[in-house]
C-alpha positions as CSV (number, residue, x, y, z in Angstrom):
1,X,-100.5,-15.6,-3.6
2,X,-99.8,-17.5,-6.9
3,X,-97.4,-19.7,-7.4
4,X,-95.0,-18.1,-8.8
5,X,-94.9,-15.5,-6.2
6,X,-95.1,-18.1,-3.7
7,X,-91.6,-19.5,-5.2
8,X,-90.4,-15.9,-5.8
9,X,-90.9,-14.8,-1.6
10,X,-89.5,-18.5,-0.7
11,X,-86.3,-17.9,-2.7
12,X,-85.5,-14.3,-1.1
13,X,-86.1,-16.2,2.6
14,X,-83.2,-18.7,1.9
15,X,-81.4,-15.8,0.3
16,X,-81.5,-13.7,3.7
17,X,-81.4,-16.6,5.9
18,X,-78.1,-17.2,4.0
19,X,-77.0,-14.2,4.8
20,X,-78.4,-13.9,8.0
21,X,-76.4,-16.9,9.4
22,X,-73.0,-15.8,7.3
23,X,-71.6,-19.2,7.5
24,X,-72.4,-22.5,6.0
25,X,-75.5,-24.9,6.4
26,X,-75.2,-28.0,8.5
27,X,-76.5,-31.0,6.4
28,X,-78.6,-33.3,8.1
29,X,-81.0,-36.3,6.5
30,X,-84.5,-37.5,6.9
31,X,-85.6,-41.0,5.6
32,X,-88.9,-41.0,4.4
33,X,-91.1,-44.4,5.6
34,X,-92.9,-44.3,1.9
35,X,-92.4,-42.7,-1.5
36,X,-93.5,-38.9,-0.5
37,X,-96.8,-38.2,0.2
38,X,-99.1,-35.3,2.3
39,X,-97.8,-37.0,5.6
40,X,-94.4,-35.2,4.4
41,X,-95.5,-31.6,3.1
42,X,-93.8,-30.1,6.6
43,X,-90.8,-31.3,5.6
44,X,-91.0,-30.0,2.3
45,X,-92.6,-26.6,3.4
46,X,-90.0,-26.0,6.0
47,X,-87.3,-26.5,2.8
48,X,-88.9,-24.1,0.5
49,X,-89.9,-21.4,2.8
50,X,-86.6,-21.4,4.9
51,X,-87.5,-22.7,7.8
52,X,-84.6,-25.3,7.9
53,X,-82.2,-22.6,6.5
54,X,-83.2,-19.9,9.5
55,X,-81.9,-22.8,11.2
56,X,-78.7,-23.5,10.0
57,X,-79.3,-26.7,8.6
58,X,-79.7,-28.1,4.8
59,X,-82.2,-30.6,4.6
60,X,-81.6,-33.6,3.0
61,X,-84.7,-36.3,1.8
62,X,-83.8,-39.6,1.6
63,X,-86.9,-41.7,-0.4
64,X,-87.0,-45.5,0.2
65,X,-84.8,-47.8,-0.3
66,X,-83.0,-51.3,0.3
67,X,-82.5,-50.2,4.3
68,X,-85.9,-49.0,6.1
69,X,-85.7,-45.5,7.8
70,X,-85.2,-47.8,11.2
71,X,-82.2,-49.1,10.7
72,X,-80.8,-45.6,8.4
73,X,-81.4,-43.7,12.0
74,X,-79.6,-46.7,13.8
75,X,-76.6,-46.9,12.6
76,X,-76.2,-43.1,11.8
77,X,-76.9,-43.0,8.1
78,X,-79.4,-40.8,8.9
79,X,-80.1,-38.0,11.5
80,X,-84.2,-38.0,11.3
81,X,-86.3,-40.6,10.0
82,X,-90.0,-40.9,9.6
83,X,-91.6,-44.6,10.9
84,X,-94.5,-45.2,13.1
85,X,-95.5,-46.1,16.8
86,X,-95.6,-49.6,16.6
87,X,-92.1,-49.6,14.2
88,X,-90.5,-47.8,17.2
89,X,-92.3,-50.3,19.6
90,X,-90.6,-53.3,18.1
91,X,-87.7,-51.7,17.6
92,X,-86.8,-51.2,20.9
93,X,-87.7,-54.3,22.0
94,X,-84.9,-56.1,19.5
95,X,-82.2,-53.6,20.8
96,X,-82.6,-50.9,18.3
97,X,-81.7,-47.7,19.7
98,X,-84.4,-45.1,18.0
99,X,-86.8,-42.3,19.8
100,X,-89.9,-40.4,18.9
101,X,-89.4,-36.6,19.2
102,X,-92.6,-35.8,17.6
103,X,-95.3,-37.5,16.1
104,X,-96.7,-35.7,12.9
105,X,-100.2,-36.4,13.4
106,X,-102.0,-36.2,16.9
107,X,-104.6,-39.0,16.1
108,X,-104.0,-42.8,13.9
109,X,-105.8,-41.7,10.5
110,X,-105.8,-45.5,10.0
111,X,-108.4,-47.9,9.0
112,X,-110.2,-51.0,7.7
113,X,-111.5,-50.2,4.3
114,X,-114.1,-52.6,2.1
115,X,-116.1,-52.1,-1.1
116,X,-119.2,-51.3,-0.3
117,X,-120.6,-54.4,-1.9
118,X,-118.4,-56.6,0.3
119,X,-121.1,-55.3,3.0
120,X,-118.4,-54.8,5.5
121,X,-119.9,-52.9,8.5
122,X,-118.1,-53.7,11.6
123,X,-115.3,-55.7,12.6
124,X,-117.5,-58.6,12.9
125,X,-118.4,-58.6,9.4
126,X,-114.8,-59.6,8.9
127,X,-116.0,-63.0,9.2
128,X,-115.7,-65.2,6.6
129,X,-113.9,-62.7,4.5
130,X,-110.3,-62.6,2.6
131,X,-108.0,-59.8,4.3
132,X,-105.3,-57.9,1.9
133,X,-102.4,-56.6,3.6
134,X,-98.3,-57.2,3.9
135,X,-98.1,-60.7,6.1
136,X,-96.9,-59.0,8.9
137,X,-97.7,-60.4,12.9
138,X,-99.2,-56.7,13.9
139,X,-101.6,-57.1,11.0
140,X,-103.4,-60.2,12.5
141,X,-102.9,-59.3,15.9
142,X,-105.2,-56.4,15.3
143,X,-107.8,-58.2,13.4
144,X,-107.6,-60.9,16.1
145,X,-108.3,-57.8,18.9
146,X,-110.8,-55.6,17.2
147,X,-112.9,-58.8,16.5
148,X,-112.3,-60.5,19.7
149,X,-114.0,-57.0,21.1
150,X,-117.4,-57.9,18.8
151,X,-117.7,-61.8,19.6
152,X,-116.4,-62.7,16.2
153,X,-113.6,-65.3,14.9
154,X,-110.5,-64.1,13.5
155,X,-110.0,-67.8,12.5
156,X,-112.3,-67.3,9.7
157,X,-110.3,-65.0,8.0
158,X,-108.6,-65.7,5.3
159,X,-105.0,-63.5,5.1
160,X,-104.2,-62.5,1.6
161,X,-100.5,-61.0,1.2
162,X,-100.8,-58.5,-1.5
163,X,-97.8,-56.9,-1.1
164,X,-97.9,-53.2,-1.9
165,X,-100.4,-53.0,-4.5
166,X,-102.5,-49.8,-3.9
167,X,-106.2,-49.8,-2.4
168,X,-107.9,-48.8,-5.6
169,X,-105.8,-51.4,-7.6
170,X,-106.3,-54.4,-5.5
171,X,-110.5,-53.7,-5.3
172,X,-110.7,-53.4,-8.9
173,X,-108.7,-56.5,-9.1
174,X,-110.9,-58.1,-6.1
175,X,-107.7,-59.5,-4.3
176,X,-109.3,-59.3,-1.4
177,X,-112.5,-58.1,0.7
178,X,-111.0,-55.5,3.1
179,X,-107.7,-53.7,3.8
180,X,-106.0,-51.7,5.9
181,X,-105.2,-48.1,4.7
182,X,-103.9,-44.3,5.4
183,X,-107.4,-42.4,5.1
184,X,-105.8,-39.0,4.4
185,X,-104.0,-40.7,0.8
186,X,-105.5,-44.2,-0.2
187,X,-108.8,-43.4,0.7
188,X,-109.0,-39.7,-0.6
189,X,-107.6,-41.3,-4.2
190,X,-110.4,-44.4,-4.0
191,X,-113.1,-41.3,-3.6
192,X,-111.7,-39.2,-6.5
193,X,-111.7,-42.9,-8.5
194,X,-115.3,-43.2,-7.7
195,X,-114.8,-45.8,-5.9
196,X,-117.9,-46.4,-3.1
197,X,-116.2,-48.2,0.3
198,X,-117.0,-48.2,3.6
199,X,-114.2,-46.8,6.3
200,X,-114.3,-48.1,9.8
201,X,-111.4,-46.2,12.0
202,X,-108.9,-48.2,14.3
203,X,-109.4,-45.8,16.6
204,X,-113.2,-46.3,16.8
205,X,-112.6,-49.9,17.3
206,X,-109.9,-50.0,20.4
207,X,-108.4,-47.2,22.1
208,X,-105.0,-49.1,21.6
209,X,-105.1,-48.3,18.3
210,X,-105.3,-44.7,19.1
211,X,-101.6,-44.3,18.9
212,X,-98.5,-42.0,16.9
213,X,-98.7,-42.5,13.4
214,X,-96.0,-41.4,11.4
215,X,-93.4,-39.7,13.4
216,X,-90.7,-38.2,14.0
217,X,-87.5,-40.3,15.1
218,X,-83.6,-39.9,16.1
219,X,-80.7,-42.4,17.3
220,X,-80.5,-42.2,21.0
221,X,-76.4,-41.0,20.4
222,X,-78.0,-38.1,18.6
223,X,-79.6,-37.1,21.6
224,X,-76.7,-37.5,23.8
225,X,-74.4,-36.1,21.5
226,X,-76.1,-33.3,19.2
227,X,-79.1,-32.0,21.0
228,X,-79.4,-28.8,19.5
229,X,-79.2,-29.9,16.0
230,X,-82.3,-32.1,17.0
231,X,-84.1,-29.0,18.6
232,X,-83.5,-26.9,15.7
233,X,-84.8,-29.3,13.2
234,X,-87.7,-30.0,15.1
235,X,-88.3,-26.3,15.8
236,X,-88.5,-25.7,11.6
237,X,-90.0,-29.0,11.2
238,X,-93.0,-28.0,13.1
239,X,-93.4,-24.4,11.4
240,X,-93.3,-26.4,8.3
241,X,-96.3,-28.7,9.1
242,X,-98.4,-26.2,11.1
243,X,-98.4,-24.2,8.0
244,X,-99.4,-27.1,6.0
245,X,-102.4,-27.3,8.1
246,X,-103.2,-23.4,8.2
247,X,-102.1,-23.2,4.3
248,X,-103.0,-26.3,3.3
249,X,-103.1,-25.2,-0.6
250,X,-100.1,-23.5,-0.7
251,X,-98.6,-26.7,1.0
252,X,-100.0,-28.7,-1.6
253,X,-98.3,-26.2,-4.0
254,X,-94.9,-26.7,-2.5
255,X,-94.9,-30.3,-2.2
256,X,-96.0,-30.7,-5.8
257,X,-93.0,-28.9,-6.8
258,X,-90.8,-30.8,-5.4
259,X,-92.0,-34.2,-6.4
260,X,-94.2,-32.9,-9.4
261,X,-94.9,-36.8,-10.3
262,X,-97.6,-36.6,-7.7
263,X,-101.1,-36.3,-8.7
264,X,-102.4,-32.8,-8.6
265,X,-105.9,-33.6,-7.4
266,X,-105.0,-36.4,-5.2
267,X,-102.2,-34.2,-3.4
268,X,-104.9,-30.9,-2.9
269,X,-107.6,-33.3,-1.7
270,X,-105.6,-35.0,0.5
271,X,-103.9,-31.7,2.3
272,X,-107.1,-30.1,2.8
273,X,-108.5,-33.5,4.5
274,X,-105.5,-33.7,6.4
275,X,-105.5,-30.1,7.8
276,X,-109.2,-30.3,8.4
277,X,-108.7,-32.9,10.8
278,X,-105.4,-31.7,12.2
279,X,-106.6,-28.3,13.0
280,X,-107.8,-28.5,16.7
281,X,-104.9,-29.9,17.3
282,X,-102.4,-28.1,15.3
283,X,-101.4,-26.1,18.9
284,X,-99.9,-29.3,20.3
285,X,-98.3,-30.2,17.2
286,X,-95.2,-32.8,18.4
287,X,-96.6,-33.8,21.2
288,X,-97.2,-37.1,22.4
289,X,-97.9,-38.7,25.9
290,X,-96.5,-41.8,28.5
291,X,-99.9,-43.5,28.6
292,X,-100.1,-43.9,24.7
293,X,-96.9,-45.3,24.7
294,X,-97.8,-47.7,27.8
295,X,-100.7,-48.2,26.2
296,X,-99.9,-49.9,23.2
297,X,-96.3,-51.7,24.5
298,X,-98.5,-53.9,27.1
299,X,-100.6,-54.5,23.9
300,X,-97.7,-55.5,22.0
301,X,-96.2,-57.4,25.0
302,X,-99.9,-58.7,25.7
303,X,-100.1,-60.0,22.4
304,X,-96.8,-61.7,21.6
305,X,-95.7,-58.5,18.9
306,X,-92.8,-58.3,20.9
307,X,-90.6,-60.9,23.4
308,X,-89.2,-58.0,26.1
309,X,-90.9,-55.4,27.5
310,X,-89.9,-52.4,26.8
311,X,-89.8,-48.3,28.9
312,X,-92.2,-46.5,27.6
313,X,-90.7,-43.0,28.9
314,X,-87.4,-44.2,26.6
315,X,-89.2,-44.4,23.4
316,X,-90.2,-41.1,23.2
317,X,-89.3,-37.3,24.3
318,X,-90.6,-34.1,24.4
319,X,-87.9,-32.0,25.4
320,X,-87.1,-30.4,21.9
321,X,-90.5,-28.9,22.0
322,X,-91.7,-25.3,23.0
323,X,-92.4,-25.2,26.4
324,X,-96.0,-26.9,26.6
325,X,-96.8,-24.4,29.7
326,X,-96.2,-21.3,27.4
327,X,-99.2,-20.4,25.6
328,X,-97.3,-17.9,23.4
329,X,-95.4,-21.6,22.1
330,X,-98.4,-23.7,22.1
C-alpha cells in the first residue's frame, strides 16, 4: 500500500469509528520523555489508523517541556506519560504517585558506546577513560557496577557532563571516550554517519540492567478513579505498536507524517531494527514482571539511588492487559 492510500484507508477508519461511537471523543494526553522518535510510532500508528478513535478517546501528544512527563502525570496535567524503569524507581521512592501499565519494549536496548579507536572492548576498558553523559547519580552507579563485575576502577574515570549533545556530535567533537545511548536511534544514525563504534549492551553486562525501558505510566488516582479510560488506551496503544513491529515501514510512514522534520532514513532504519528485535516478543507486548522490578529497586536501594525502599508490586500493573492466559489475546 502506498502512501497515499495508506492516509486515504486511515481517514475512512476515524470517519466510521466516528460514526460508529455517535457521540464525542474523550481527550486524554501523553507526555513524551524525548522529542518524538521510533520508541513512539504506536502512539502515532494507533492515531492515524483509529485505534484511539475505536476507543472513544482523542489522543493528545504533549512533546517536552519545562515539567518532565513525571511530574505532568503527578499532578494530573497529563493522563499517560512515557518515562523509564529507573524514573519510576525514584519516583516512588520521593513520594511521587506514578505506575507502569506497560512497558514499550520487552528488553533495555541500552548501551555503552565508544569509537572504535578509543579501543573500548569491555567495561574494564573504561579505565582511564573520559565518560560523556548528563551528571546524573544512576549514570555512575552503573559504571561503578558493571566495572566492579570486571575487577576494574571506576575511580579512574573521568565524568564528562555533556548535556544533550547527540552521540554522533559529541564523537566528532571528541568530548569524550564513551557514552551511554538508545541503540535503536543514536546508534542506527552513528551507522548511517559512517561512523565505526563498538556497542557493548547493559544487559550483557548485569542482569539488573535488564529492566523496562521506556514505558507506559499513569497517576495512581487515575487508576482508582478512571480505570477504563486507562484500559482502553492501553488496548489501542498496543494495536498501535504491535503493528509497528509487524508493519514496520508503514509505521515509519505514519510517524514521518506526523513529525515530517524527522530524518527519513534515520526513522526507516531505526523501525525496522526496532521490530526486528521486538518481534519474538511482540505476543507479550505490555508485559512486565515482579522480579524485574525487585530486581532493580534493591539495586537502587543497594546502591544509594534511592533513600526508602520502595513495593515493587505498586510500581507497576498488569491488569489493563488482555488476559495473559488467553492465547487468542497473547
Amino acid at each position: 500500500m502506498n502512501r497515499r492510500s495508506l492516509c486515504l484507508a486511515s481517514m475512512v477508519l476515524v470517519i466510521l469509528s466516528f460514526l460508529s461511537l455517535g457521540s464525542e471523543l474523550t481527550v486524554v494526553r501523553i507526555a513524551l520523555d524525548w522529542t518524538p522518535n521510533t520508541n513512539h510510532t504506536g502512539i502515532y500508528v494507533a492515531k492515524e489508523l483509529g485505534f484511539f478513535a475505536e476507543e472513544g478517546l482523542a489522543v493528545k501528544v504533549i512533546e517536552p517541556g519545562p515539567t518532565v512527563a513525571v511530574h505532568l502525570v503527578a499532578a494530573g496535567r497529563s493522563e499517560f506519560g512515557i518515562s523509564m524503569q529507573e524514573e519510576i524507581t525514584m519516583a516512588r521512592a520521593q513520594g511521587i504517585p506514578v505506575v507502569s501499565v506497560a512497558p514499550i519494549w520487552q528488553q533495555n536496548t541500552s548501551g555503552f558506546a565508544a569509537p572504535k579507536e578509543a579501543g573500548i572492548e569491555s567495561a574494564r576498558d573504561f579505565e582511564h577513560k573520559r565518560y560523556g553523559g548528563w551528571g546524573q547519580d544512576l549514570e555512575q552507579v552503573m559504571l561503578r557496577t558493571a566495572m566492579e563485575m570486571e575487577g576494574a576502577d571506576f575511580d579512574t574515570v573521568t565524568m564528562v557532563n555533556i548535556g544533550v549533545t547527540s552521540f554522533t556530535t559529541a564523537i566528532r567533537r571528541n568530548l569524550a571516550d564513551f557514552f551511554w545511548i538508545f541503540y535503536g536511534w543514536s546508534g542506527i544514525h552513528a551507522r548511517l554517519e559512517g561512523i565505526e563504534f563498538t556497542f557493548l549492551p547493559l544487559i550483557e553486562m548485569a542482569e539488573v540492567f535488564d529492566y523496562y525501558t521506556p514505558l507506559i505510566m499513569v497517576s495512581e488516582k487515575l487508576i482508582e478513579t478512571e480505570p477504563e479510560l486507562i484500559r482502553r488506551f492501553v488496548r489501542a496503544v498496543r494495536r498501535g505498536y504491535i503493528y509497528s513491529i509487524l508493519n514496520p515501514d508503514s509505521a515509519a510512514e505514519i510517524l514521518l507524517r506526523f513529525v515530517p522534520e524527522l530524518d527519513r532514513e534515520l526513522v526507516i532504519a531505526s523501525q525496522r531494527w526496532l521490530a526486528e528485535e521486538a518481534r519474538d516478543d511482540v505476543d507479550r507486548w505490555g508485559w512486565q514482571e515482579s522480579v524485574v522490578w525487585a530486581r532493580f529497586a534493591d539495586w537502587a536501594l543497594e546502591n544509594g539511588l534511592i533513600d526508602t525502599a520502595i513495593d515493587p508490586e505498586a510500581a507497576f500493573t498488569t491488569a489493563f492487559l488482555p488476559d495473559k492466559e488467553d492465547p487468542a489475546e497473547w
